[in-house]
C-alpha positions as CSV (number, residue, x, y, z in Angstrom):
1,X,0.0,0.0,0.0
2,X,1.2,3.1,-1.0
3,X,2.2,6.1,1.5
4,X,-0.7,9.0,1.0
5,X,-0.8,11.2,4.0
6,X,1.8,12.1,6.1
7,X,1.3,13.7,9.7
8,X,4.3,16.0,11.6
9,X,4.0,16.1,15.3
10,X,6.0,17.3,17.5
11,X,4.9,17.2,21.9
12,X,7.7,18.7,23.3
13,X,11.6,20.4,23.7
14,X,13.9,21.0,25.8
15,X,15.0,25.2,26.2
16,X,18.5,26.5,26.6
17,X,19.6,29.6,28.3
18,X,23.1,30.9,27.1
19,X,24.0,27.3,26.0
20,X,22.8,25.8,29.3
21,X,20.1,23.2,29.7
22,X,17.1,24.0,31.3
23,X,15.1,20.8,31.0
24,X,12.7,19.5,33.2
25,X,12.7,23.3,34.6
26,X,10.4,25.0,32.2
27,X,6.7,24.4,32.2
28,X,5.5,26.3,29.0
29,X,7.3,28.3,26.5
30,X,5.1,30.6,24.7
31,X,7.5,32.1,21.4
32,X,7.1,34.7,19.2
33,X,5.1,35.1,16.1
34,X,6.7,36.2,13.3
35,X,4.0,39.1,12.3
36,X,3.7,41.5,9.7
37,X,2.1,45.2,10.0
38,X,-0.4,46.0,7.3
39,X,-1.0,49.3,5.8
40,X,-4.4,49.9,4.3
41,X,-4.1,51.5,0.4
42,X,-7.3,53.1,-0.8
43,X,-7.7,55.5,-3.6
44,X,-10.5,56.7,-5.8
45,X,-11.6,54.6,-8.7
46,X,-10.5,51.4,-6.9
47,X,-13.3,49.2,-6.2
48,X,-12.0,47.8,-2.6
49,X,-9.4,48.6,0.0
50,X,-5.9,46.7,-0.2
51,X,-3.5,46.6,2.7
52,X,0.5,46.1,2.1
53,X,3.0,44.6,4.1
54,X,5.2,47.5,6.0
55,X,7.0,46.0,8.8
56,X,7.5,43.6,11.6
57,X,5.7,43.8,14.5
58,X,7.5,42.8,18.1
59,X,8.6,39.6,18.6
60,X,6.9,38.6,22.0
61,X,7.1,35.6,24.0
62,X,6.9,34.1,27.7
63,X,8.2,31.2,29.5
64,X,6.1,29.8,32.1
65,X,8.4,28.4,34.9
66,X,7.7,24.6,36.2
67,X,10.3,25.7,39.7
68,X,11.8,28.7,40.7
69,X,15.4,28.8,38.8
70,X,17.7,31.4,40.8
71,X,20.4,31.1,37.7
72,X,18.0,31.5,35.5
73,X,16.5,34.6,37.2
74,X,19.9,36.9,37.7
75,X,19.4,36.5,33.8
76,X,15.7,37.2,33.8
77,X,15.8,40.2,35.9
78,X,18.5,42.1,33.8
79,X,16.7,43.9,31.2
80,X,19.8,45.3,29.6
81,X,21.2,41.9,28.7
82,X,20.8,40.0,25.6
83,X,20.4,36.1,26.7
84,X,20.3,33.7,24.2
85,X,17.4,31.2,24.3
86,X,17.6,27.8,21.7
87,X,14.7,25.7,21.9
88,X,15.0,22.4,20.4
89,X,12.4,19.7,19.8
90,X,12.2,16.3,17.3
91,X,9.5,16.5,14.5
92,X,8.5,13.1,14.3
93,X,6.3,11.6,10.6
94,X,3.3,9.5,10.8
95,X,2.5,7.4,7.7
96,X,0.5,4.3,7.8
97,X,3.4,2.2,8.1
98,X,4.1,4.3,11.5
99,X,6.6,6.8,13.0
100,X,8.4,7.2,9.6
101,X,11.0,10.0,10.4
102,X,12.0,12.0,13.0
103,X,14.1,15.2,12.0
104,X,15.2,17.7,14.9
105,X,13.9,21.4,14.4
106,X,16.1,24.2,16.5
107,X,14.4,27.7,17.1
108,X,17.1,30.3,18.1
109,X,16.2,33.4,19.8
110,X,18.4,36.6,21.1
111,X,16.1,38.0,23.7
112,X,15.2,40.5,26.4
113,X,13.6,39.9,29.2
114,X,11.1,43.0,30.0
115,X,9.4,41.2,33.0
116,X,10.4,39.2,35.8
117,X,7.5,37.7,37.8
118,X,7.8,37.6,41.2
119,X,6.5,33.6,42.4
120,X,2.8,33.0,42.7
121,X,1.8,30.9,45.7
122,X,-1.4,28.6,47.1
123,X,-1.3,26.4,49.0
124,X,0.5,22.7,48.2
125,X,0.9,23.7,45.1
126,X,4.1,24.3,42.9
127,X,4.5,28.0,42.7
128,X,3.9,29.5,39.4
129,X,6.1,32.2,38.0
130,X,6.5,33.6,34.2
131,X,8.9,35.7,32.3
132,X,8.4,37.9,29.3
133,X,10.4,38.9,27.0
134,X,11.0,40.2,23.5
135,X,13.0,39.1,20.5
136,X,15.6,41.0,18.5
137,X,16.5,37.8,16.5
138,X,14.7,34.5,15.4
139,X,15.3,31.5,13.4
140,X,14.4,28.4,12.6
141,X,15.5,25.5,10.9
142,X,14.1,22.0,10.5
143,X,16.5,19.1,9.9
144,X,19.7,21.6,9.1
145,X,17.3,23.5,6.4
146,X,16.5,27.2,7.3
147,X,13.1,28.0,7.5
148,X,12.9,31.6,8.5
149,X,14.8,34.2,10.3
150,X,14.6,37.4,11.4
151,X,16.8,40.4,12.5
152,X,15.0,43.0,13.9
153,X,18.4,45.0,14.5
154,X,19.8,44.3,10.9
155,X,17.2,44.9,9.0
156,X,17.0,41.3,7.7
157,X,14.0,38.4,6.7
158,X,14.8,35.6,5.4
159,X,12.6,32.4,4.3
160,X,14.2,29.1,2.8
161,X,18.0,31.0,2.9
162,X,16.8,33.6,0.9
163,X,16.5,37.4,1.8
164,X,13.1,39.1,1.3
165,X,15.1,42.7,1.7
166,X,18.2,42.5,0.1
167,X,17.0,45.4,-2.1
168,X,15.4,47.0,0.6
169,X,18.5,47.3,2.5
170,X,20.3,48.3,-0.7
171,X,17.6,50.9,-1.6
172,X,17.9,52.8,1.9
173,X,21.4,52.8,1.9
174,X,21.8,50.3,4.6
């Protein structure tokens, strides 16, 4: 029987700070979304309202802590530090002969942290703190292949390898 559908999961990761493990220490990593801002176009004799791509908006995520990490936090509380967050996962492929493939997919993040939650408490319950930050710089790849990347810094977007503003750049000077 031929191979017809294939289905990617992937259920979990493991997050490093500055090149330091943090597994089993994080409960919930919320990352960024890679969003564009719209303009709206609209001029007479068009029939309908357009909107163009002008920008980036911020890059914001959150980590949900599963303990209180005091490493981790003398990094979380500095918010004029870059820290350096890779999160790393396996993307495993379901076919109907089974788990087909599994290929590793690596987010890289250079990040700020702009707030530090102090611990939540209740009773006989783990304590529940999160942190917030913003990104400068994304990227990800999936098995060794770049998907995309930003640089919010360097004025730089890139999908597959390939810069979207190459002439951008070039055109402002930059």
């Amino acid at each position: 029987m031929a191979e017809k559908i294939a289905i990617n999961r992937m259920t979990n990761c493991n997050v490093y700070i500055n090149g330091s493990t943090l597994l089993g220490r994080i409960a919930e990593i919320e990352l960024p979304d890679v969003k564009t801002k719209q303009l709206e176009h609209k001029a007479l004799g068009m029939i309908g309202d357009l909107e163009f791509p002008s920008g980036f908006e911020k890059l914001e995520g959150k980590i949900k802590w599963a303990s209180v990490e005091p490493d981790a936090m003398l990094q979380v509380f500095n918010p004029f530090v870059a820290v350096q967050l890779m999160v790393r996962s396996s993307m495993e492929s379901f076919t109907n002969l089974g788990r087909t493939n599994e290929r590793p997919v690596i987010i890289y993040l250079d990040v700020m942290f702009k707030v530090g939650q102090m611990p939540n408490f209740k009773p006989n319950e783990n304590v529940e703190q999160e942190s917030e930050f913003n990104a400068t710089y994304m990227k990800q790849t999936i098995d060794g292949k770049d998907i995309v990347e930003i640089d919010l810094l360097n004025n730089e977007y890139k999908v597959g390898g390939v810069s979207l503003l190459t002439n951008y750049r070039k055109n402002i000077g930059g």
